[in-house]
C-alpha positions as CSV (number, residue, x, y, z in Angstrom):
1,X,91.0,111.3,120.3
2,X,88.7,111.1,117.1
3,X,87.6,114.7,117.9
4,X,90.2,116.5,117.5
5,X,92.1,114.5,114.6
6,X,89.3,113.4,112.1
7,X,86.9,115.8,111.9
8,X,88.2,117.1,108.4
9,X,87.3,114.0,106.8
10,X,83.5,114.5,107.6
11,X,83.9,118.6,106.7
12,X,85.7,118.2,103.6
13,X,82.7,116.2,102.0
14,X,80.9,119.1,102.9
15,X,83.2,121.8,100.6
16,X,82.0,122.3,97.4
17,X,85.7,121.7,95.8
18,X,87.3,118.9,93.5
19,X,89.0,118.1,96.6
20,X,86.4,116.2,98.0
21,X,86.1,112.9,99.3
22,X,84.0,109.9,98.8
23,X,80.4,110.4,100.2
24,X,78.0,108.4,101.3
25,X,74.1,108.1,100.8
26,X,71.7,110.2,102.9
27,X,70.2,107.7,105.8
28,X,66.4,107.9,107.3
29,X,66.1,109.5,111.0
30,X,63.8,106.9,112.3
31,X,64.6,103.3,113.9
32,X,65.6,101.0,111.1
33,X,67.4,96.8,110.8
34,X,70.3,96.3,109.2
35,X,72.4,92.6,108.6
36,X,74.7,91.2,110.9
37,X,78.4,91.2,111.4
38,X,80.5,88.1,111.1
39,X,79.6,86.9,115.2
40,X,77.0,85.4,114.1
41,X,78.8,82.9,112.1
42,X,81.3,81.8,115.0
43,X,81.3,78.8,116.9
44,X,82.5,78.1,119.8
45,X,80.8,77.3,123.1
46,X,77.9,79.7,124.6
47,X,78.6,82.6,127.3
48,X,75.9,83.9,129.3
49,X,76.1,86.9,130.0
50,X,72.6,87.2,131.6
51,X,72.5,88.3,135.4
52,X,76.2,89.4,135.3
53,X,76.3,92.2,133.2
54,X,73.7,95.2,132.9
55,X,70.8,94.0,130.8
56,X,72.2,96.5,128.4
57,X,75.9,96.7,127.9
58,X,76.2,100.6,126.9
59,X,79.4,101.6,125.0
60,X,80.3,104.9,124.6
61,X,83.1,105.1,121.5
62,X,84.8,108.4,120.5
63,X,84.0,109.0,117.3
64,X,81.9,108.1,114.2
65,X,81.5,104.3,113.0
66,X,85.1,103.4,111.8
67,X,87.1,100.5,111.3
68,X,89.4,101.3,114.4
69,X,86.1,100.0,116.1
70,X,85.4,97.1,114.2
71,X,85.9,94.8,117.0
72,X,82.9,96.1,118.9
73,X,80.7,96.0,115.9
74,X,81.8,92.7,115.3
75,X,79.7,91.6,119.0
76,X,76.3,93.0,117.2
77,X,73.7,90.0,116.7
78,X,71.2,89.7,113.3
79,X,69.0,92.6,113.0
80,X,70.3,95.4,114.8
81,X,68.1,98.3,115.2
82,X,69.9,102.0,114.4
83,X,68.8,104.9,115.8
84,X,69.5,107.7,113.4
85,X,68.7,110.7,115.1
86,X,70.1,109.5,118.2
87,X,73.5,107.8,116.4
88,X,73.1,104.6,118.6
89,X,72.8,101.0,117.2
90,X,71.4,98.3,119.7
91,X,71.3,94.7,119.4
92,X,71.6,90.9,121.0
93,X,75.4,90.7,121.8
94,X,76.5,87.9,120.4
95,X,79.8,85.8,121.1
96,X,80.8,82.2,119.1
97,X,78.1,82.5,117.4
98,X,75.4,83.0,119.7
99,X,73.8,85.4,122.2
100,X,74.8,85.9,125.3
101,X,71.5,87.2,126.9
102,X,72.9,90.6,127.1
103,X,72.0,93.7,124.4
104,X,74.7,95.7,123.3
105,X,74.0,99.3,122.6
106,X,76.9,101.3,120.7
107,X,77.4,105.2,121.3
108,X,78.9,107.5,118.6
109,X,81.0,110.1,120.0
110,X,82.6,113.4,118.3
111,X,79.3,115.2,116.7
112,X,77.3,113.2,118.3
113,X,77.6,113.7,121.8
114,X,78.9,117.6,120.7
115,X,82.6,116.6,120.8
116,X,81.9,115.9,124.4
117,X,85.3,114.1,126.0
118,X,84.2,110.4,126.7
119,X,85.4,110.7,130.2
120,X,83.4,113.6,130.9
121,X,80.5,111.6,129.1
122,X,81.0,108.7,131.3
123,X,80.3,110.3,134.1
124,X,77.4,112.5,132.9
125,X,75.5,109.5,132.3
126,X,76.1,106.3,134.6
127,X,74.1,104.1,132.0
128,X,77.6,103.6,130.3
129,X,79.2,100.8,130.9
130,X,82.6,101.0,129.3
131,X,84.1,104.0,126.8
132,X,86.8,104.3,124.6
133,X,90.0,106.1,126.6
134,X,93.0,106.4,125.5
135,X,95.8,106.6,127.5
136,X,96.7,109.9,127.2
137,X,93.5,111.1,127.6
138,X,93.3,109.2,130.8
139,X,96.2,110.5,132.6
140,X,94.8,113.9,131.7
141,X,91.6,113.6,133.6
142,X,92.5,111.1,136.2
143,X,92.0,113.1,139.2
144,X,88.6,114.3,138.8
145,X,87.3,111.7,135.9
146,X,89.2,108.3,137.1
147,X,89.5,105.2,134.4
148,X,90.4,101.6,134.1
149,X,91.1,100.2,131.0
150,X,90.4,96.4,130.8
151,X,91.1,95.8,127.4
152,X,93.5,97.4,124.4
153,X,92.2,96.4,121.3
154,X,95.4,98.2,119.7
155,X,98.6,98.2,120.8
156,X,99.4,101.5,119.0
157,X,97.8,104.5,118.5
158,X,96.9,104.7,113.8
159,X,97.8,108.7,114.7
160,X,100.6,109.6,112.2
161,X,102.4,112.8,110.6
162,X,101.8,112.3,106.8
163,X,104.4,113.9,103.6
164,X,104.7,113.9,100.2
165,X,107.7,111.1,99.2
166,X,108.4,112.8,96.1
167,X,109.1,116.4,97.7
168,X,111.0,114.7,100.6
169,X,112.6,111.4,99.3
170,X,115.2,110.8,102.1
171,X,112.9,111.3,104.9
172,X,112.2,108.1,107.2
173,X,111.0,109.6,110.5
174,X,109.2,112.3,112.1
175,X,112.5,114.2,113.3
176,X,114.3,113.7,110.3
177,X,111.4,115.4,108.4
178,X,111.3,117.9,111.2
179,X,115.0,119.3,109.9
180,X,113.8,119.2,106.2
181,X,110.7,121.1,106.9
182,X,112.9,123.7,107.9
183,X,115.4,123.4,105.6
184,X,112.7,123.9,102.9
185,X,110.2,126.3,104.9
186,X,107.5,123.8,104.9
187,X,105.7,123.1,107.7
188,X,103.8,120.1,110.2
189,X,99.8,121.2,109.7
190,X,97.5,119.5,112.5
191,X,94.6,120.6,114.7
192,X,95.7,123.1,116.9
193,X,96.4,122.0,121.3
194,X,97.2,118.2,120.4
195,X,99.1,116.8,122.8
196,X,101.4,114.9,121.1
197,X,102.5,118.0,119.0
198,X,103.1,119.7,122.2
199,X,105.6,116.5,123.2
200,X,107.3,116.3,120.0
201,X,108.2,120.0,120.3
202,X,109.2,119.9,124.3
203,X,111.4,116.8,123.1
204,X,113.2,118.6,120.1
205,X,111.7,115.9,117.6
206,X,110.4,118.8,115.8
207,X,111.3,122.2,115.9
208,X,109.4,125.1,117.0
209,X,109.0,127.1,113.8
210,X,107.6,124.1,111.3
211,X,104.3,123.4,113.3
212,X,101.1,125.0,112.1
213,X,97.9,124.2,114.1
214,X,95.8,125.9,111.4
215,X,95.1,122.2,110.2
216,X,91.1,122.5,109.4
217,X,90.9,118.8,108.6
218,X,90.5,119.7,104.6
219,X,93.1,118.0,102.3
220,X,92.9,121.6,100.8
221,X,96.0,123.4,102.4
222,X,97.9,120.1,101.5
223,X,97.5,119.8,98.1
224,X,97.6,123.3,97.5
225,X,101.5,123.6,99.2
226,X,102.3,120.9,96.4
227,X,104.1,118.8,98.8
228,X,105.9,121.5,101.0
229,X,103.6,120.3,103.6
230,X,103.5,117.7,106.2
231,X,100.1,116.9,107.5
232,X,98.7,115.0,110.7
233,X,96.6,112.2,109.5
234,X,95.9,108.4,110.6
235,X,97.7,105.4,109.4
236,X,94.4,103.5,108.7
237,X,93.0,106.1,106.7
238,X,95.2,109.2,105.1
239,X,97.1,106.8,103.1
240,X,93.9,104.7,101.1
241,X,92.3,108.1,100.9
242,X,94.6,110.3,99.8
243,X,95.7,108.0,96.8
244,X,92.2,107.2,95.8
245,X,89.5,109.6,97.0
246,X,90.9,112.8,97.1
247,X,91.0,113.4,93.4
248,X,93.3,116.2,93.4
249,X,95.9,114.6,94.8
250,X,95.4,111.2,93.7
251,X,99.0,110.1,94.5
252,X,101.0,108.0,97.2
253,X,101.8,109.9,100.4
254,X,104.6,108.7,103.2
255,X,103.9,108.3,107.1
256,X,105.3,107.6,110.4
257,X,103.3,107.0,112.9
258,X,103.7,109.6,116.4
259,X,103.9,106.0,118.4
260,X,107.7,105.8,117.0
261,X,108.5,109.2,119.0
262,X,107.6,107.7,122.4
263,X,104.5,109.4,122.6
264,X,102.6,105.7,122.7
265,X,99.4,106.0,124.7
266,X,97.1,102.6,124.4
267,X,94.7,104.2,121.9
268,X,90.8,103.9,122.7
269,X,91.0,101.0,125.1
270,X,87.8,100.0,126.4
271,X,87.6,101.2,130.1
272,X,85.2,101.4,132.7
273,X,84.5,104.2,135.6
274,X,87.3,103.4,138.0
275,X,84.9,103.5,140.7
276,X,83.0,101.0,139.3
277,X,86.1,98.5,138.9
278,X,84.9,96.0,141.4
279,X,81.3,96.3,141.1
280,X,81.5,95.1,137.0
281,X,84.2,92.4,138.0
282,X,81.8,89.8,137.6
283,X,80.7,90.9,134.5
284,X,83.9,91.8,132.9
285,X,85.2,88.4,133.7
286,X,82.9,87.2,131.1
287,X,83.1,90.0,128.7
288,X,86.7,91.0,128.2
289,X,86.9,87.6,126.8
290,X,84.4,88.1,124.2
291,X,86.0,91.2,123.3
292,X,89.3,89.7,122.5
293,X,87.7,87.4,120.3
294,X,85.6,90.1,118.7
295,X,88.5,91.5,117.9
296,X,90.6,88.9,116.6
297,X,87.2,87.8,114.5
298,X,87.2,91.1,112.9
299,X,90.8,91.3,112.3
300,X,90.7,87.9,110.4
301,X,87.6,88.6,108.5
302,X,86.3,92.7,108.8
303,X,84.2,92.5,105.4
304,X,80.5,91.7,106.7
305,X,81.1,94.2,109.4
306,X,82.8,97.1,107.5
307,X,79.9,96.7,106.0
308,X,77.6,97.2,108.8
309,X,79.6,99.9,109.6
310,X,79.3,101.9,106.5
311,X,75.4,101.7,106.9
312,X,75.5,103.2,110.4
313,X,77.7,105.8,108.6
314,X,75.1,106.3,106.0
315,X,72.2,106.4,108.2
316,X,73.7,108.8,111.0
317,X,73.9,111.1,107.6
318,X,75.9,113.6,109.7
319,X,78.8,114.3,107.2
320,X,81.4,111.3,108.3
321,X,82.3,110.0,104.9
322,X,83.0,106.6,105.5
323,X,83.2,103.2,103.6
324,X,83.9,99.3,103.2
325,X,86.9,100.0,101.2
326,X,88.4,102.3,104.1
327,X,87.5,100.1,106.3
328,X,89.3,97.0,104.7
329,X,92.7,99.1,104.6
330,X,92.2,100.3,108.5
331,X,91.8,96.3,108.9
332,X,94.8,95.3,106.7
333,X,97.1,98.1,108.2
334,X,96.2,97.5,112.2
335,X,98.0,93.7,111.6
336,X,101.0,95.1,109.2
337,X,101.6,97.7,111.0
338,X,101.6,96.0,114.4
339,X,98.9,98.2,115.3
340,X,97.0,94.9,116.3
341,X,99.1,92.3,117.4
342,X,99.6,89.2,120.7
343,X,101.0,91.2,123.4
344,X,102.6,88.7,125.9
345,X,101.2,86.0,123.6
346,X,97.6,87.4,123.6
347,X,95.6,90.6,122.1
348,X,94.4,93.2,124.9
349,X,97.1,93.4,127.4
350,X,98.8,96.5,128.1
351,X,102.4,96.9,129.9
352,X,102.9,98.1,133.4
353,X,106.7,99.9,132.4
354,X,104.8,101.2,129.2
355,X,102.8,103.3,131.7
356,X,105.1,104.5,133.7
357,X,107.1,106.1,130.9
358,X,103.7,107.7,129.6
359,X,102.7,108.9,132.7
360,X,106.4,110.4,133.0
361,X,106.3,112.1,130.2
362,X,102.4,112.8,130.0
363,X,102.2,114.3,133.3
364,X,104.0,117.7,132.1
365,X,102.4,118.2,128.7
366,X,99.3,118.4,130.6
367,X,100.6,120.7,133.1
368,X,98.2,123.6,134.0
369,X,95.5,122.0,131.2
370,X,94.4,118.6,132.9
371,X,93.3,117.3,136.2
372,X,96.7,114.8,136.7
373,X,96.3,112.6,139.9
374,X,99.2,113.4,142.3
375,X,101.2,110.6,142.3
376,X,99.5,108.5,139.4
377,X,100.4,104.8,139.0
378,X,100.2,102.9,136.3
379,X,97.7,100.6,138.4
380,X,95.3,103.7,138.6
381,X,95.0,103.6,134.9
382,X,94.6,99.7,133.3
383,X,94.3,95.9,134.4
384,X,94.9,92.9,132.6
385,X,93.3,90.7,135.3
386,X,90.1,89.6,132.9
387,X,92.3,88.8,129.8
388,X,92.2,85.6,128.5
389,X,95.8,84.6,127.9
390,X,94.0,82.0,125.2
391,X,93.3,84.3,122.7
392,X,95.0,85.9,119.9
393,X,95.6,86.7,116.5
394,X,97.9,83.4,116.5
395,X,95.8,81.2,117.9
């Protein structure tokens, strides 16, 4: 979850430092337009969404703008209007081209909603259609917060364990730089109770004595150890930033992403209140499918809304540092990477055995910390029921 992994990029624009990163202009705090994303140049035929869906589709993300969530950007119609002060942007939600009859109102999350957990969000405030869950987070809470996820937008979590390639040439995996983290008496920095951590040290990936949870989300302690260090960071991001805005470091950094452990939650798939499965079938029969081509739209063509993002960014003014230039790596690196990719020959679908290994090995990292259903299924978590097997980034 964006909370707990990329809040340093927003507070190290705050530290008065030469390791700072790229800002962004101060916004306004009223009601303001912007420019539209690439939807509205698509064709294709029209979906009505009218008497369907809520007259509002409400979608509450995880974190500040990013590219990560460029495909539900991409839905926004002409003119959205941004709500500064509130961190929301709302407008026509548009598919091929056209709207649907629907408006589509986008929720930042992390400061915004006071690092609130979107589960616990979702069912604070029933006017929320769908929110970003990750899988992970999904098992945690599935007993007392319950939620379906109809639609993976990634395949694979960006979440990554970043080092320097110079200090530690003959490293190609997390484990391997596990042993020469210890060998050298350097150690893994990241945000202190992440789950995965706790996994990779239960499996033996990493030992014990090389992880640090001190990570404050600063590039500081990592450049300072020279490249001693490892650092958590995100695929999509670290590496651009690193090498070009973080002027004291300025150089190329190595990755592998935690996905390649076995810890490989669906990251931020868009999921609805599982009691309310049945009651938005109608409505998600329609609008999973504009999703997945949201998504692949973006994926093919993020520049017009990377840039819509980086206004919301500069008009939420709350210290996310953000821009089109980040944005068009996250974009590149989601297809290389296999982030993004067809999944049973289509984008969105997520894999029944997949689950039951994550649950398996989910259930006791969250031991004592969560609220795990007894006997959780992978059916209690996801459907691919409203995918449309048509589209993909092939087709």
């Amino acid at each position: 979850m964006r909370t707990t992994t990329r809040l340093g990029v927003a507070t190290a624009a705050l530290a008065a430092t030469a390791i700072a990163l790229t800002g962004c202009a101060a916004g306004s705090s009223g009601s303001t337009g912007t420019t539209a994303a690439t939807s509205t140049t698509a064709s294709g035929p029209k979906v009505d969404l009218s008497g369907v869906c809520p007259a509002t589709v409400v979608v509450q993300t995880d974190w500040n703008p990013e590219g990560e969530h460029g495909h539900l950007y991409q839905m926004l119609g002409p003119n959205p209007s941004i709500d500064s002060s509130g961190k929301t942007v709302t407008g026509d939600l548009y598919a091929n081209g056209k709207s649907t009859g629907v408006k589509l109102e986008i929720r930042a999350g992390g400061p915004a909603i006071g690092y609130t957990k979107v589960a616990s969000q979702m069912y604070q405030d029933k006017d929320i259609t769908l929110g970003y869950m990750s899988t992970d987070e999904q098992v945690q809470f599935s007993g007392n917060l319950p939620t379906t996820a109809v639609f993976a937008e990634n395949d694979q979590s960006p979440m990554s364990i970043m080092w320097d390639p110079k200090t530690y040439p003959k490293v190609d995996s997390i484990k391997s730089l596990g042993k020469a983290l210890e060998k050298d008496g350097g150690v893994v920095r990241y945000f202190n109770g992440a789950a995965y951590m706790t996994y990779l040290e239960q499996s033996g990936i990493l030992p014990k004595k090389v992880l640090d949870g001190s990570y404050d989300g600063t590039p500081s302690k990592f450049v300072s150890a020279g490249g001693k260090d490892a650092q958590q960071g995100f695929a999509t991001a670290e590496p651009y930033i690193y090498q070009n805005q973080v002027a004291a470091w300025g150089k190329k950094v190595d990755y592998a992403l935690v996905s390649s452990t076995g810890w490989d939650p669906y990251p931020e798939a868009m999921s609805v209140r599982t009691g309310d499965l049945q009651k938005l079938e109608p409505c998600l029969k329609k609008l999973v499918p504009v999703m997945q081509q949201a998504d692949v739209d973006y994926l093919k063509s993020p520049g017009a809304t990377n840039d819509l993002i980086t206004k919301l960014v500069q008009q939420y003014n709350n210290g996310w540092t953000y821009d089109s230039k980040v944005g068009a790596f996250a974009a590149s690196q989601m297809v290389k990477l296999g982030l993004a990719k067809d999944t049973d020959g289509y984008i969105g679908s997520m894999d029944e055995q997949r689950m039951k290994d994550f649950i398996a090995k989910a259930t006791p990292v969250f031991a004592g910390t969560g609220d795990v259903k007894s006997g959780l299924q992978p059916s209690d978590l996801y459907t691919n029921e409203f995918l449309d097997k048509s589209i993909g980034l092939g087709s």
